[in-house]
TITI-658890 format. One line per 10 residues: number of its first residue (from 1); their letters; for each residue x, y, z of N, C-alpha, C. Coordinates in steps of 0.2 Angstrom, whole numbers, plus 5000, padded with zeros to 4 digits. Layout:
% TITI-658890
NUM) a) X Y Z X Y Z X Y Z  ...
//
This chain:
% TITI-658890
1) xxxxxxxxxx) 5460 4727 4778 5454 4724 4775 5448 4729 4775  5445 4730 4770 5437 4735 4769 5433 4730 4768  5427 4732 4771 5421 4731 4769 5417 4730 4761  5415 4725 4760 5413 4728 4753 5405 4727 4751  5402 4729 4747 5396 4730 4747 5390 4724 4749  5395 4719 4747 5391 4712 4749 5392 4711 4754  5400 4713 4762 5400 4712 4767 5393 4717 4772  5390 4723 4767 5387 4726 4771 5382 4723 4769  5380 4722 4765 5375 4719 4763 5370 4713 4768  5374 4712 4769 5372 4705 4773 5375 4706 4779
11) xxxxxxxxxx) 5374 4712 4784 5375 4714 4789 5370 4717 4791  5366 4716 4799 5361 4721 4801 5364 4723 4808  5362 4727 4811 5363 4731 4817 5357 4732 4820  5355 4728 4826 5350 4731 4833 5351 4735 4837  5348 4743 4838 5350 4745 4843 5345 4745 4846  5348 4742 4854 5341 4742 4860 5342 4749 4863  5336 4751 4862 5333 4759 4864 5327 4756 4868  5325 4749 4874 5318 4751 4876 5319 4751 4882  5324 4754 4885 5327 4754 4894 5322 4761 4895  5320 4763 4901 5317 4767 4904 5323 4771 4908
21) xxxxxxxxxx) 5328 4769 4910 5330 4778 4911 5330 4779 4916  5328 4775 4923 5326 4780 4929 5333 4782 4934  5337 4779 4933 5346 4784 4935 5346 4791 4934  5342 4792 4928 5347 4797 4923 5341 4804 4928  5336 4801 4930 5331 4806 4932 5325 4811 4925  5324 4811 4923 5322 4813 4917 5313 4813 4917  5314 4809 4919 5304 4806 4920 5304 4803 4909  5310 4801 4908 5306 4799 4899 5312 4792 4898  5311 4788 4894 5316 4782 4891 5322 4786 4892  5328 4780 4893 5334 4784 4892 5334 4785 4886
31) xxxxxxxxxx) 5332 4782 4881 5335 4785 4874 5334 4791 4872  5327 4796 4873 5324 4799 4874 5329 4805 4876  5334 4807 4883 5336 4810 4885 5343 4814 4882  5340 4821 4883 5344 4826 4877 5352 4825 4879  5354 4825 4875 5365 4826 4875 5366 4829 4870  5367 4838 4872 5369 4843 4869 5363 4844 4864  5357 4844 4865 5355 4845 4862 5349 4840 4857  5350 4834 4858 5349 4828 4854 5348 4822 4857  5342 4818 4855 5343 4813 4860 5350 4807 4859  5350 4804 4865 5354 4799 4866 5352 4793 4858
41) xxxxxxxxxx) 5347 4792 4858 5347 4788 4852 5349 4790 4845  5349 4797 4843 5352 4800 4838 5358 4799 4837  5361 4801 4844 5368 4799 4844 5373 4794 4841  5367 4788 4843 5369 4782 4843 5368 4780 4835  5361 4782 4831 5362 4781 4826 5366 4787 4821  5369 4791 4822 5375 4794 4819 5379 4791 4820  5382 4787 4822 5389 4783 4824 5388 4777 4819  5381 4773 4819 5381 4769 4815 5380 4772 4808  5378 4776 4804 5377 4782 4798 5387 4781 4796  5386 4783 4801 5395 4785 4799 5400 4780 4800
51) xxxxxxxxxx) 5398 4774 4800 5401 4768 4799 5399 4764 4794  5394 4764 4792 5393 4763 4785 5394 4755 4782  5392 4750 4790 5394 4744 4790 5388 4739 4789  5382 4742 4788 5377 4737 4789 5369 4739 4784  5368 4736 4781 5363 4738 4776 5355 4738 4781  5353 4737 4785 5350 4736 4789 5348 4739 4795  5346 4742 4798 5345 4745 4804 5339 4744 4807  5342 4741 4815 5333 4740 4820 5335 4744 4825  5330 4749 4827 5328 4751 4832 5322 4747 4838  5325 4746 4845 5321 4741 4847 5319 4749 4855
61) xxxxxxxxxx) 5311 4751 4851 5309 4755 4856 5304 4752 4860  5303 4758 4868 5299 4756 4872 5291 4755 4869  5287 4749 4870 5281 4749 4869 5277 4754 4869  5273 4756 4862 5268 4764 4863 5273 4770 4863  5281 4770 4862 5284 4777 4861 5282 4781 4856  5276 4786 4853 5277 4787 4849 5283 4795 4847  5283 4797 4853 5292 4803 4853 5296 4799 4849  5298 4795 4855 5304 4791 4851 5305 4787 4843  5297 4785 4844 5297 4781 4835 5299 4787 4831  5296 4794 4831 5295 4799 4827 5304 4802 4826
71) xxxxxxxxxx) 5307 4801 4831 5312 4804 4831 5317 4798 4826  5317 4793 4826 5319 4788 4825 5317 4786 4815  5310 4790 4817 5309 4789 4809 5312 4793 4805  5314 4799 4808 5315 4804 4804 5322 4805 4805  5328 4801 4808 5332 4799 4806 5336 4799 4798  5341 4801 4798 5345 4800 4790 5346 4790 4790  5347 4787 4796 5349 4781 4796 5340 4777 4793  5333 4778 4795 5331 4777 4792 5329 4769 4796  5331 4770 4803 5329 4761 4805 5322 4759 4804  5322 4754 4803 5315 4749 4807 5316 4750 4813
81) xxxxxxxxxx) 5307 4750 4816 5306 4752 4822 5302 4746 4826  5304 4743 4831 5303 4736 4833 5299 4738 4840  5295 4736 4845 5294 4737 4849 5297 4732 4854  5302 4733 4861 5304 4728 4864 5300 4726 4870  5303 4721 4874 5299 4717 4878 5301 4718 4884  5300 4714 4891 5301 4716 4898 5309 4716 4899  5313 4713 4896 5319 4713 4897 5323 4713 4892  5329 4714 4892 5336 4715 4888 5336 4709 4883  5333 4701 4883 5334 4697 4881 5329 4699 4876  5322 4700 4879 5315 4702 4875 5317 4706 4869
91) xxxxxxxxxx) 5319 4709 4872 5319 4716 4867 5325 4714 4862  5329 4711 4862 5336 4709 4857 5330 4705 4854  5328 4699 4857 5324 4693 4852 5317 4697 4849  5314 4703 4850 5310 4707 4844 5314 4710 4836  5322 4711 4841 5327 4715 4834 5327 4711 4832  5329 4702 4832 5332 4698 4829 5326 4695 4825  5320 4696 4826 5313 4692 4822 5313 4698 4816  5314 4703 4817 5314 4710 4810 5320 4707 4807  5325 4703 4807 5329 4703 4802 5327 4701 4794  5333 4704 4790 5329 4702 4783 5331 4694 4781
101) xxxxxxxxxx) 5330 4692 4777 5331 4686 4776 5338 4683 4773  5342 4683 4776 5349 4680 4771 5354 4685 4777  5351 4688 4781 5358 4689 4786 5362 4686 4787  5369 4687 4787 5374 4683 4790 5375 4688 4796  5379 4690 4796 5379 4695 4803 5375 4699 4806  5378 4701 4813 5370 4705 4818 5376 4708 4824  5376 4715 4822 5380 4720 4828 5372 4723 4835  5372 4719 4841 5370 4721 4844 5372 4728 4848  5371 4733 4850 5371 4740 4851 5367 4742 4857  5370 4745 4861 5364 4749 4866 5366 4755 4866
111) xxxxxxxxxx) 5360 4758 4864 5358 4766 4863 5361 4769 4870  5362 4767 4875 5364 4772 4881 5371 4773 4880  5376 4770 4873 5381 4770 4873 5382 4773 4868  5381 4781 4865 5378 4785 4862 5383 4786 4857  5390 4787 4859 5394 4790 4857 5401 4786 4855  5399 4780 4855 5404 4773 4852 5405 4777 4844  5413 4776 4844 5413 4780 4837 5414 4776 4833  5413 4776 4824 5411 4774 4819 5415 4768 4818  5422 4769 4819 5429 4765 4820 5425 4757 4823  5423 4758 4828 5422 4753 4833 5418 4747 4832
121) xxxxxxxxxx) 5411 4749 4827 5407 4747 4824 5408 4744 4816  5414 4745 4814 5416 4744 4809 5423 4738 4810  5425 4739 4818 5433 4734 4819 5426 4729 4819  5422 4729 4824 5418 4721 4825 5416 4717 4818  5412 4721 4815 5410 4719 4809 5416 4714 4803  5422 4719 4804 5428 4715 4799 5431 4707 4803  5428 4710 4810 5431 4702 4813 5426 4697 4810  5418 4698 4811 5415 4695 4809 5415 4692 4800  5416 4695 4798 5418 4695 4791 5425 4691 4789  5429 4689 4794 5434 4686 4794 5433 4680 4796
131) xxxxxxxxxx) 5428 4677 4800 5425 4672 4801 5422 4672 4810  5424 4675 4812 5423 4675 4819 5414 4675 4821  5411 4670 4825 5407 4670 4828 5404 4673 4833  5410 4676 4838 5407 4682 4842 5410 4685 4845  5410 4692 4844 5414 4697 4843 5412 4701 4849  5418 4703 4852 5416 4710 4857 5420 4717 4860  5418 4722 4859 5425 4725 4860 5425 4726 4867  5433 4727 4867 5435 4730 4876 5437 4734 4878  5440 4738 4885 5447 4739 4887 5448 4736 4892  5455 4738 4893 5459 4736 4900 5455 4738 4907
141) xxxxxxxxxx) 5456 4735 4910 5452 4736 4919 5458 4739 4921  5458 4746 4923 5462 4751 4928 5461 4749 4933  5457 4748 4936 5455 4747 4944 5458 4742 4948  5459 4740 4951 5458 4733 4955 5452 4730 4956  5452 4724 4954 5445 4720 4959 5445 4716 4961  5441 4715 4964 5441 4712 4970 5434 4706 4969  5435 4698 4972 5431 4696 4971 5425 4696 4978  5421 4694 4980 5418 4695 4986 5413 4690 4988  5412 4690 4996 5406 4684 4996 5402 4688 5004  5396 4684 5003 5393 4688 5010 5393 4679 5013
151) xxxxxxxxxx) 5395 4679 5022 5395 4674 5023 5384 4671 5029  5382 4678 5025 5377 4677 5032 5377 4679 5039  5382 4682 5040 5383 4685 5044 5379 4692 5048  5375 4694 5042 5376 4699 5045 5380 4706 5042  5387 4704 5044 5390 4709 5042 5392 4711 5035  5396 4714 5033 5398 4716 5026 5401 4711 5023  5399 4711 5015 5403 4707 5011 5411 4705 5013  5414 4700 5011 5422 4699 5014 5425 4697 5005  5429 4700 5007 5436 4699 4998 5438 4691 4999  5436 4687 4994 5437 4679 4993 5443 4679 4989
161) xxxxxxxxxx) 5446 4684 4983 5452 4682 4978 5451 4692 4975  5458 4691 4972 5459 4698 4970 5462 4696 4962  5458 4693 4955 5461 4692 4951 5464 4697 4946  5471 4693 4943 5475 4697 4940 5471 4702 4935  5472 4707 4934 5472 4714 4930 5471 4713 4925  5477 4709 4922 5480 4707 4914 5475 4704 4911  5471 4699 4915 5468 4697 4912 5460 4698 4913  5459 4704 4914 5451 4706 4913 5453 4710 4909  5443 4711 4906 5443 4719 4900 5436 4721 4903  5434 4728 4902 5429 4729 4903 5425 4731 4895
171) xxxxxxxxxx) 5417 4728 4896 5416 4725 4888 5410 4729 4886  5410 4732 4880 5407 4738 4878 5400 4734 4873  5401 4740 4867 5393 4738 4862 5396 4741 4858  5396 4740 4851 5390 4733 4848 5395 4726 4851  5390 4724 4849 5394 4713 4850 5391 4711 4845  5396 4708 4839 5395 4705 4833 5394 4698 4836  5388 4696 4829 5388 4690 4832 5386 4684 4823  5389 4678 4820 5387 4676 4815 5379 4673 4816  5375 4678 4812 5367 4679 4815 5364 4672 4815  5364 4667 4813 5361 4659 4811 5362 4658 4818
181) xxxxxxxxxx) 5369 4657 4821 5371 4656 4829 5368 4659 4833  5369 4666 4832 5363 4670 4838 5357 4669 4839  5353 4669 4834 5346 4665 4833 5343 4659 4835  5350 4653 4834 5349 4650 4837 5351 4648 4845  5355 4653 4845 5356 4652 4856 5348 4655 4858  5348 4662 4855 5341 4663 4857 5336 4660 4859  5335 4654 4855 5330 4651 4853 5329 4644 4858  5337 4641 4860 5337 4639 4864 5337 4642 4871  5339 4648 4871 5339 4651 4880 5331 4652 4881  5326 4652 4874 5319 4654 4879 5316 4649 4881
191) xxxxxxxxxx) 5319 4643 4883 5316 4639 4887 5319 4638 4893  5323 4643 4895 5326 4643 4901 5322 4644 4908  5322 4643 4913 5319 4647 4917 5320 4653 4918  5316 4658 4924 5320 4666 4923 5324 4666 4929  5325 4661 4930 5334 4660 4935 5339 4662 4930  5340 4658 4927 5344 4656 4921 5345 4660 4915  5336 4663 4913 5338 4669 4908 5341 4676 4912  5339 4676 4919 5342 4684 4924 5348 4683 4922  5352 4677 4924 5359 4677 4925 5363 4677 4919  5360 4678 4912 5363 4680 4904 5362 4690 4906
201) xxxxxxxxxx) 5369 4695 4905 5369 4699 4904 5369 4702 4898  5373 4699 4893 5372 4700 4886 5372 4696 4883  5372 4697 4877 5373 4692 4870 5379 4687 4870  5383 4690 4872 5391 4687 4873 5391 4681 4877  5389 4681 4884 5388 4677 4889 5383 4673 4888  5377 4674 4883 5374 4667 4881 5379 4666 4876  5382 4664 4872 5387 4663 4867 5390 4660 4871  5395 4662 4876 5399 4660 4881 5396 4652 4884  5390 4653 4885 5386 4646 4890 5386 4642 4885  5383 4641 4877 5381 4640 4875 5390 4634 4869
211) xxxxxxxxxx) 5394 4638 4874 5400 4634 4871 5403 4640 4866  5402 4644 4861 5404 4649 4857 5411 4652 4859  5416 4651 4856 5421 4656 4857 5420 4662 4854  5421 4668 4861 5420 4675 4858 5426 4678 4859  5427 4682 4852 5433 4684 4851 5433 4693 4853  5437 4697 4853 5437 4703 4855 5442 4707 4851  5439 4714 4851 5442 4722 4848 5444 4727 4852  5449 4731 4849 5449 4736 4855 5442 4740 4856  5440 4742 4863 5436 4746 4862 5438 4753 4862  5431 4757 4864 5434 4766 4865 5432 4769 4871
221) xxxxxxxxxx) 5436 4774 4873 5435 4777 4881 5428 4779 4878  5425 4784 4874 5420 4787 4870 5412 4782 4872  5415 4776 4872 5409 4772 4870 5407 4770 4877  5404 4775 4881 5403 4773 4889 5396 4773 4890  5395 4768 4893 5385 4769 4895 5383 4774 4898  5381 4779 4898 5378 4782 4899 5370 4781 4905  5374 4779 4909 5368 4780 4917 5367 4782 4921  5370 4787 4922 5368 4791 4930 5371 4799 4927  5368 4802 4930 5369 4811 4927 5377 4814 4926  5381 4811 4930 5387 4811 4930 5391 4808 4922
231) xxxxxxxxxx) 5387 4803 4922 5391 4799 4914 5387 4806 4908  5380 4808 4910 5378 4811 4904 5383 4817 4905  5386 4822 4910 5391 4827 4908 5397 4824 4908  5398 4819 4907 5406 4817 4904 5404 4817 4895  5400 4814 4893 5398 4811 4888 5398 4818 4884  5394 4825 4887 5392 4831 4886 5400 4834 4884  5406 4834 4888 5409 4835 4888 5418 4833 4883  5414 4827 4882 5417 4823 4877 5415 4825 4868  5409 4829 4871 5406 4829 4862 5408 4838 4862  5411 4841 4868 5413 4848 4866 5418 4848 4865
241) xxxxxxxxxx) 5425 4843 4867 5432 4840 4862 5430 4839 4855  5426 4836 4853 5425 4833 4846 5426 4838 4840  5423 4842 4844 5422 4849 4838 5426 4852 4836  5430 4853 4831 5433 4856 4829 5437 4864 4830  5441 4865 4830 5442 4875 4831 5438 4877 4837  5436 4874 4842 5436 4877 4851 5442 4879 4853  5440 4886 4853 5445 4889 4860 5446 4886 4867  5451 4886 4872 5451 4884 4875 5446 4885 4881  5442 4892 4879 5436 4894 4885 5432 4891 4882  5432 4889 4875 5422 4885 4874 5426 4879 4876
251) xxxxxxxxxx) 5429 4874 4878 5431 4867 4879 5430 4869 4887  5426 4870 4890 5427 4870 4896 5421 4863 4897  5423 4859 4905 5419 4855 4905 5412 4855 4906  5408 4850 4903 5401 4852 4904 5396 4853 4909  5399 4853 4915 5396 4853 4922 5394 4862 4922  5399 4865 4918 5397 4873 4918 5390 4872 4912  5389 4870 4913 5382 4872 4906 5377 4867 4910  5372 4871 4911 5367 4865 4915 5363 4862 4908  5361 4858 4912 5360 4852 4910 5351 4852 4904  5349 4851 4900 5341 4853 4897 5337 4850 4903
261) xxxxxxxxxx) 5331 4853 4904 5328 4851 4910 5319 4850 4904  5313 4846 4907 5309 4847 4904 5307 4853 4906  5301 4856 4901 5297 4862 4901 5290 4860 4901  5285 4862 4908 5279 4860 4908 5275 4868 4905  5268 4864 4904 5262 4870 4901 5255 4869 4906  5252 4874 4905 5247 4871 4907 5240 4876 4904  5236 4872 4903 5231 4876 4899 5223 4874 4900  5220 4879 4900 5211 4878 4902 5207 4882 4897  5203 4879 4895 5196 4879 4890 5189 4879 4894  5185 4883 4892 5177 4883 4895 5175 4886 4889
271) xxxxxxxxxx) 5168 4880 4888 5163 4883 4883 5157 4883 4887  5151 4882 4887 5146 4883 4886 5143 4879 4881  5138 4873 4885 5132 4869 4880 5128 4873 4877  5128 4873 4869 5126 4877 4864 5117 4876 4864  5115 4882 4865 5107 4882 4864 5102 4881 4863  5098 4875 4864 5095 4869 4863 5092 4871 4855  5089 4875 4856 5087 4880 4849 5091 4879 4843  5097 4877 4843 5101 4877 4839 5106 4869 4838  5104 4864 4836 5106 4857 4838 5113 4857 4834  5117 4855 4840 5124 4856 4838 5129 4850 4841
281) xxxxxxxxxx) 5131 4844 4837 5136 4839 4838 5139 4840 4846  5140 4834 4849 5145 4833 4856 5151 4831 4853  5158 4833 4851 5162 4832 4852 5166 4833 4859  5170 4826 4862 5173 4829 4868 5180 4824 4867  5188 4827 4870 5191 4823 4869 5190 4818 4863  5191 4821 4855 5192 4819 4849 5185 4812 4850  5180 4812 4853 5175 4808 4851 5169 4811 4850  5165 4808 4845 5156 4810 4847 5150 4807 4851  5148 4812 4854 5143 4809 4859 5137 4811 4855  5134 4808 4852 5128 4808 4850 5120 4809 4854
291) xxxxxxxxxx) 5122 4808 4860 5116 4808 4865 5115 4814 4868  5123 4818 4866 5121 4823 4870 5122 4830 4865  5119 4835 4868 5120 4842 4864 5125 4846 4865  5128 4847 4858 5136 4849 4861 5138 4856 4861  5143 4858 4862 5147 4863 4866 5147 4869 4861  5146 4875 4862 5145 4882 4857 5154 4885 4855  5154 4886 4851 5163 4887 4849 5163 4891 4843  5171 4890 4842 5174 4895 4834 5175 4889 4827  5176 4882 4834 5178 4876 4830 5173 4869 4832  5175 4865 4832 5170 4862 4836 5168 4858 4841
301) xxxxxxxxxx) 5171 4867 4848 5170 4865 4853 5173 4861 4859  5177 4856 4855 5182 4851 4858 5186 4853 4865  5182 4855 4872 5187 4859 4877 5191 4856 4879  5192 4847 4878 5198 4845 4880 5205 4846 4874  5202 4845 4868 5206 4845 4865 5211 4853 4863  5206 4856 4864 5207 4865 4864 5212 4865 4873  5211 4862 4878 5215 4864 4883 5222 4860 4882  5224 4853 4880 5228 4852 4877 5234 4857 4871  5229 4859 4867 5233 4863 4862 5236 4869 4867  5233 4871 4872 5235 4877 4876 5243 4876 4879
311) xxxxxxxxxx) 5240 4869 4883 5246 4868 4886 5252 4868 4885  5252 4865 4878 5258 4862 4872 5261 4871 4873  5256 4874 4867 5260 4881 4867 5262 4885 4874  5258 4886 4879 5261 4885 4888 5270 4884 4888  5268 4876 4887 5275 4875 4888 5282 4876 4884  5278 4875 4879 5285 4881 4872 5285 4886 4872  5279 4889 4875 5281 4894 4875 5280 4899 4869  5275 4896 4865 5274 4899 4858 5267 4903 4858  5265 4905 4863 5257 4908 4862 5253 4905 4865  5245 4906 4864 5240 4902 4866 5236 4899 4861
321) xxxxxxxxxx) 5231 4897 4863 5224 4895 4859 5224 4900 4853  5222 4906 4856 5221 4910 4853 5227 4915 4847  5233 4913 4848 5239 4915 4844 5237 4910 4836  5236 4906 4837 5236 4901 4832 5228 4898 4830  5224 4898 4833 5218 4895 4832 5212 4899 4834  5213 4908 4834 5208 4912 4834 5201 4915 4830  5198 4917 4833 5192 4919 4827 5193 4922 4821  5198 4925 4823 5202 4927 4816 5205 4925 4809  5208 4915 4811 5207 4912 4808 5204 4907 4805  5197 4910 4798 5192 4906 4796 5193 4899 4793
331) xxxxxxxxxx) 5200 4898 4791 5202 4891 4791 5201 4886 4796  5198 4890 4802 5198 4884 4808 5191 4885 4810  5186 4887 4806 5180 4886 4810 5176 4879 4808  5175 4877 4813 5173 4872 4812 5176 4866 4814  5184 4868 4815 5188 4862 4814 5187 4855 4818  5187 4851 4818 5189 4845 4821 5193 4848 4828  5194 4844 4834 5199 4846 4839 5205 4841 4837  5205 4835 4835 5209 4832 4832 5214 4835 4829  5211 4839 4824 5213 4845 4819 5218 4848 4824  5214 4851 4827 5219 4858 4830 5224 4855 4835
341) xxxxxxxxxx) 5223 4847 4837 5230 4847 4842 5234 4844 4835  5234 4839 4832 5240 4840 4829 5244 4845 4823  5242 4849 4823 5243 4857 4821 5246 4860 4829  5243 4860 4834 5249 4862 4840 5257 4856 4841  5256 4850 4840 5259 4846 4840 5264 4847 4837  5261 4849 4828 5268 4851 4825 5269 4858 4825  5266 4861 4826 5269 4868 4829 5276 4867 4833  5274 4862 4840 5279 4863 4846 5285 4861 4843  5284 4854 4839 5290 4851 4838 5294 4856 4832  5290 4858 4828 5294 4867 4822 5299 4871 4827
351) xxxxxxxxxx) 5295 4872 4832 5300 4876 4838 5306 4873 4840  5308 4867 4840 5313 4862 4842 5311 4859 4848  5306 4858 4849 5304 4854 4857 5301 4846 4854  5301 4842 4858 5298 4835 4856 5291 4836 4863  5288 4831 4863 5284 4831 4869 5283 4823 4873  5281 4825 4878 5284 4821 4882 5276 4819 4882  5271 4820 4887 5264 4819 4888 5260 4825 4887  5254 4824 4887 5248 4829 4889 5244 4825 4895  5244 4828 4902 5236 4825 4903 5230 4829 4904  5224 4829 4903 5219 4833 4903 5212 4828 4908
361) xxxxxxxxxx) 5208 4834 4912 5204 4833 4914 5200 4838 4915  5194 4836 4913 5188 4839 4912 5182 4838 4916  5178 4845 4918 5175 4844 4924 5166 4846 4920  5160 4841 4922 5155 4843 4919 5150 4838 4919  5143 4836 4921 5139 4833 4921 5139 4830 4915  5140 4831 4908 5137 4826 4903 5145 4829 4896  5146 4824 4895 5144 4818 4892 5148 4811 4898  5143 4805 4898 5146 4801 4903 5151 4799 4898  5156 4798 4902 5162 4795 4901 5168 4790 4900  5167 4788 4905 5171 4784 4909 5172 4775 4903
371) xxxxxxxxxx) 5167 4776 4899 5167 4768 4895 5173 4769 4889  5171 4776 4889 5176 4777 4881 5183 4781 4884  5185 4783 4890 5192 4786 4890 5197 4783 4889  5197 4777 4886 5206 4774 4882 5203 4775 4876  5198 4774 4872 5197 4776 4866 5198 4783 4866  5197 4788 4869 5199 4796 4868 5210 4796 4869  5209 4792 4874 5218 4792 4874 5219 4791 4869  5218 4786 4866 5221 4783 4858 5219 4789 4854  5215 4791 4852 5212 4795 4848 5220 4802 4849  5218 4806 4853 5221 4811 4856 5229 4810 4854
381) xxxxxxxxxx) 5231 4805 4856 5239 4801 4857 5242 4801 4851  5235 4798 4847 5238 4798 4837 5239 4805 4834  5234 4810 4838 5233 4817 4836 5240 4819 4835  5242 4821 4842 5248 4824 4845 5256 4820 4845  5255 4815 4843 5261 4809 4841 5264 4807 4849  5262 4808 4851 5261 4807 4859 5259 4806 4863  5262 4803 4871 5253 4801 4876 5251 4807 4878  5243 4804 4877 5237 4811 4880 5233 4805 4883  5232 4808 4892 5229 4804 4894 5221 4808 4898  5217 4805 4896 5213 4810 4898 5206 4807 4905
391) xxxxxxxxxx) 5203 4811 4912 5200 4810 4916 5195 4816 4916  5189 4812 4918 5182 4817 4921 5181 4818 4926  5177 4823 4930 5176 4821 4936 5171 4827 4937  5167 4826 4942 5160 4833 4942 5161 4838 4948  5157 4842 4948 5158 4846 4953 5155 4847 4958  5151 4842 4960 5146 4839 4964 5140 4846 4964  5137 4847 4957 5131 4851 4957 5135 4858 4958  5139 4861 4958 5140 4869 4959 5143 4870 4954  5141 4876 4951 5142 4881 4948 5140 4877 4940  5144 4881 4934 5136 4881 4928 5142 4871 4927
401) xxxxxxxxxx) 5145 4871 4929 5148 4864 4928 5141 4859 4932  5141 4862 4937 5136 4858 4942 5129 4857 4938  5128 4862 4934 5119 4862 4933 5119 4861 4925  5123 4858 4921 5124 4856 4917 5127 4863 4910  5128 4868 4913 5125 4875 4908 5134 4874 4902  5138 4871 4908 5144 4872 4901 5149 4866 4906  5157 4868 4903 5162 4864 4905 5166 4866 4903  5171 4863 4909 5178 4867 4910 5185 4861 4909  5191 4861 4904 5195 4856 4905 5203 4860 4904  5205 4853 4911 5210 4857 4915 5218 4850 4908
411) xxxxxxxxxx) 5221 4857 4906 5229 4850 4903 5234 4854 4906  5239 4848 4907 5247 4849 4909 5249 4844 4902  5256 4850 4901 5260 4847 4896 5266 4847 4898  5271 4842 4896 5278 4841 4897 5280 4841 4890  5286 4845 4886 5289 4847 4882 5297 4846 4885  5302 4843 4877 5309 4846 4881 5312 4848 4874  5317 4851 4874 5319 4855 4869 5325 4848 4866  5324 4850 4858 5331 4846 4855 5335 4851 4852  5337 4857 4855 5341 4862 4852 5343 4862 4860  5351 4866 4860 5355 4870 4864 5352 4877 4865
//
């Protein structure tokens, strides 16, 4: 049985991308975190690209990711971008409000499962279009298990039952579900207490309480979650089998190839408050301070956003301030600092880097600050498509910072590359 343009049609697919990652070590969301070169979520939406099962696409990211939206947007799959909630349940129930109107089906998906190939996405889907209300793929349990109990004691857990093998499976992503049903378990489980929503692990298991028989697929060794650094060099290693015409020395495993690591920058700006004689706008951190007299420059002055831009280049590695936004070039006098950070921003990312954060702190008697430093975050964050998190602080009277004569702003930047 295929797919036909009306089963896709009325099919959409959630992928939850709003998990933070802290296993994997990285300091960014899991989805965020490069595999050969690419994030974990690209991966995942190539696999659905290549399955070709669902007219629909939701990406359900971390709150404020602006990296990962932009990575996400520029996507050939082309998801809707949904911001998810404190938990696994949250975040599904954001995907499932973006639905369009007249879904029948809904493949939930978790992005940490990067590499579930096209086949697997495509078996769930024909189950559901066969009639089935909840769909999940599997495999066999190798292992032995064991059941366990702690009695209070004190000591270690004690084995209560060993059950049979045959009849376990270890159960993967996506989970097909006929979407009217899952909307409505959901809708019923938000009135649960958070006893009772902790102890639902996925979609399936509310489906399970809720009465629903769920039916199952084979699943694929391929489709492994990826959580601890170990799963990302298998996964790493799995996608260097994939390729075609490797000799047997490029298939080697991927524990020999280290791993991308971030790239930090760091960058400092000092101007000088411009001449009283000569009355000249405050901009500071992408705001205007109109009370005070602002800072002498090539553009206009901006030192936190000019030490920002520094750092960016710093940590790609592509120049300074000066390589790109020198006296030499008259297209930038004047410019806005806004202007110049996101002109470094898309610079970075041209070189193949994404960015992770900027933060910047600036040292100097005026302009007071402290009431507008989330309006300069926001400002600065939209600039560079990124967090820029920015802090003041004086120098208790010493040097030309102390006696008002100029200012100095200190930024670190984290970059990581999306090329090998």
């Amino acid at each position: 049985m295929s797919l036909s343009d009306q089963n896709i049609e009325h099919t959409a697919i959630i992928v939850v991308a709003a998990g933070s990652g802290t296993r994997l070590g990285y300091g960014i969301p899991k989805a965020l975190v490069p595999l050969a070169g690419r994030s974990l979520l690209e991966h995942a939406l190539d696999g659905i690209l290549q399955a070709n099962c669902a007219a629909q696409i939701i990406a359900v990211l971390p709150a404020g990711d602006a990296p990962l939206a932009a990575l996400a947007g520029n996507h050939p799959s082309r998801p809707t971008c949904v911001e998810g909630g404190a938990t696994r349940s949250d975040s599904v129930r954001s995907g499932l409000a973006a639905l369009k109107p007249g879904t029948e089906r809904v493949l939930i998906h978790d992005a940490a499962r990067a590499l579930t190939p096209p086949e697997v996405f495509r078996e769930v889907t024909l189950a559901l279009v066969r009639g089935a209300h909840a769909v999940i793929p599997v495999l066999p349990v190798v292992d032995t298990i064991k059941q366990v109990a702690n009695d209070g004691s004190g000591t270690s857990p004690h084995v209560t039952g060993t059950p049979a093998r045959e009849s376990l499976r270890a159960v993967q992503t996506p989970q097909g579900f006929h979407a009217p049903t899952l909307l409505e378990a959901h809708e019923r489980a938000a009135g649960w207490t958070p006893a009772e929503a902790a102890a639902i692990t996925d979609d399936a298991m509310l489906m399970e309480m809720l009465g629903e028989r769920v039916d199952t697929v084979p699943g694929a060794a391929a489709a492994l979650k990826i959580t601890t650094k170990p799963d990302l060099t298998l996964a790493s290693s799995m996608l260097q089998e994939r390729k075609p015409g490797k000799s047997a020395d490029e298939l080697q495993p991927a524990r020999d190839t280290p791993l991308l690591i971030p790239r930090t920058g760091i960058g400092i700006d000092v101007h000088a408050v411009a001449d009283s004689a000569e009355p000249r706008p405050m901009w500071l951190a992408g705001l205007h301070f109109p009370e005070d007299q602002g800072l002498s420059g090539h553009s206009d002055g901006d030192a936190v956003a000019h030490a920002a831009c520094d750092a960016l280049f710093s940590a790609a590695g592509i120049g300074d301030l000066g390589t790109h936004f020198g006296t030499d070039r008259p297209e930038y006098a004047g410019a806005a600092g806004t202007t110049l950070l996101a002109e470094a921003a898309r610079l970075v990312r041209e070189a193949g880097f994404e960015i992770g954060n900027v933060a910047v702190q600036f040292v100097g008697r005026r302009p007071k600050f402290s009431a507008r430093r989330l309006e300069a975050d926001a400002v600065l964050s939209a600039a560079a498509g990124a967090p820029v998190t920015v802090t003041a602080t004086t120098s208790d009277g010493l040097g030309y910072e102390g006696t008002g004569e100029g200012l100095t702003a200190y930024a670190t930047a984290l970059v990581y590359s999306l090329r090998r």
